[in-house]
C-alpha positions in Angstrom: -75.8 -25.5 98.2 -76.9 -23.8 95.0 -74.1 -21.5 93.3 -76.2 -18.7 93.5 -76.5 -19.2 97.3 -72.9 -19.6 97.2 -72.5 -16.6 95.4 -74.6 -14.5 97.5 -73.1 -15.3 100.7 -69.5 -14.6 99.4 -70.9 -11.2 98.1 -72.2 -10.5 101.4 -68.5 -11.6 103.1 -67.0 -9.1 100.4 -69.3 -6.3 101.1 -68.9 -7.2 105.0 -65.2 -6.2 104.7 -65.1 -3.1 102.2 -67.6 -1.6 105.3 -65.3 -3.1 108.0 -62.2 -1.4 106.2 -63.8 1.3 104.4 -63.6 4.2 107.1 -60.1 3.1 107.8 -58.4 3.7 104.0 -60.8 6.5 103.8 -59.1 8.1 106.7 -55.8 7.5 105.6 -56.3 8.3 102.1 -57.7 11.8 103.1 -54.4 12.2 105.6 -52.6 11.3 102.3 -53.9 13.8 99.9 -53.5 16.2 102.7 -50.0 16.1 103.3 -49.4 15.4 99.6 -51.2 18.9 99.0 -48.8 20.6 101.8 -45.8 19.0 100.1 -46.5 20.6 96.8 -47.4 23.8 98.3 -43.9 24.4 100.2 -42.2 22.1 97.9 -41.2 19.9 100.4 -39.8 16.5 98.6 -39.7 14.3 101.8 -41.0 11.0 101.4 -41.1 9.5 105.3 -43.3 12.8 105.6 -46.4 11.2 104.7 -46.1 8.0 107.4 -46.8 9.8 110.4 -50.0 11.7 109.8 -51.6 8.4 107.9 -50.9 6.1 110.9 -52.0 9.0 113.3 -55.4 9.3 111.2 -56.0 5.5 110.7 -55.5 5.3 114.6 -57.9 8.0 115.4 -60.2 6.2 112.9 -59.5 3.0 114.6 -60.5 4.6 117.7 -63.8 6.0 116.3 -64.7 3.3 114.5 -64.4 0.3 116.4 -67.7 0.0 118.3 -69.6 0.1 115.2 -67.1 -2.3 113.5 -67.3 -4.8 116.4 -70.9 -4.4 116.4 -71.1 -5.2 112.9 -69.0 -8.2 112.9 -70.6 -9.2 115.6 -74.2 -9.2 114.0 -72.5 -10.5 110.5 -70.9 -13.8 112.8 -74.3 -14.2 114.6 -76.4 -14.0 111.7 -74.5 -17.1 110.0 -74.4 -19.2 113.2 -77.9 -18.5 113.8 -78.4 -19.7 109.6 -76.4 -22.6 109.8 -79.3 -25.5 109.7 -80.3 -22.8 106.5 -76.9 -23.6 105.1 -76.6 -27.0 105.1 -79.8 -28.0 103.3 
């Protein structure tokens, strides 16, 4: 195993998750700034306030998501089973 193989497939594990978790922190970074920007419009100073509507939005994105996530993984897990005699030399 060369290190730039060994660089490339950890590259490929790191990109792997940022799209795996990528709509998920989008979502509830959106629901974030949104009640964040209704706080400071009604200057409402209520921390707990922001909880609900995050987990609510990363749910729904959860919900969404998850067949193309699955589906992803799924080709990412058989893509290196399928490489492993690749690996090994």
């Amino acid at each position: 195993m060369t290190p730039e193989f060994a660089i490339d497939f950890f590259l490929e594990g790191l990109n792997m998750a940022l799209m795996i978790a990528g709509p998920l922190l989008l979502s509830g970074l959106v629901a974030g700034v949104v009640v964040s920007i209704f706080q400071a419009a009604t200057s409402i100073n209520e921390m707990t306030l922001v909880f609900i509507p995050k987990m609510l939005a990363v749910g729904l994105a959860l919900v969404l998501f998850f067949p193309w996530m699955l589906q992803m993984l799924v080709g990412y897990t058989q893509n290196i089973l399928i490489n492993i005699p690749l690996y090994i030399k």
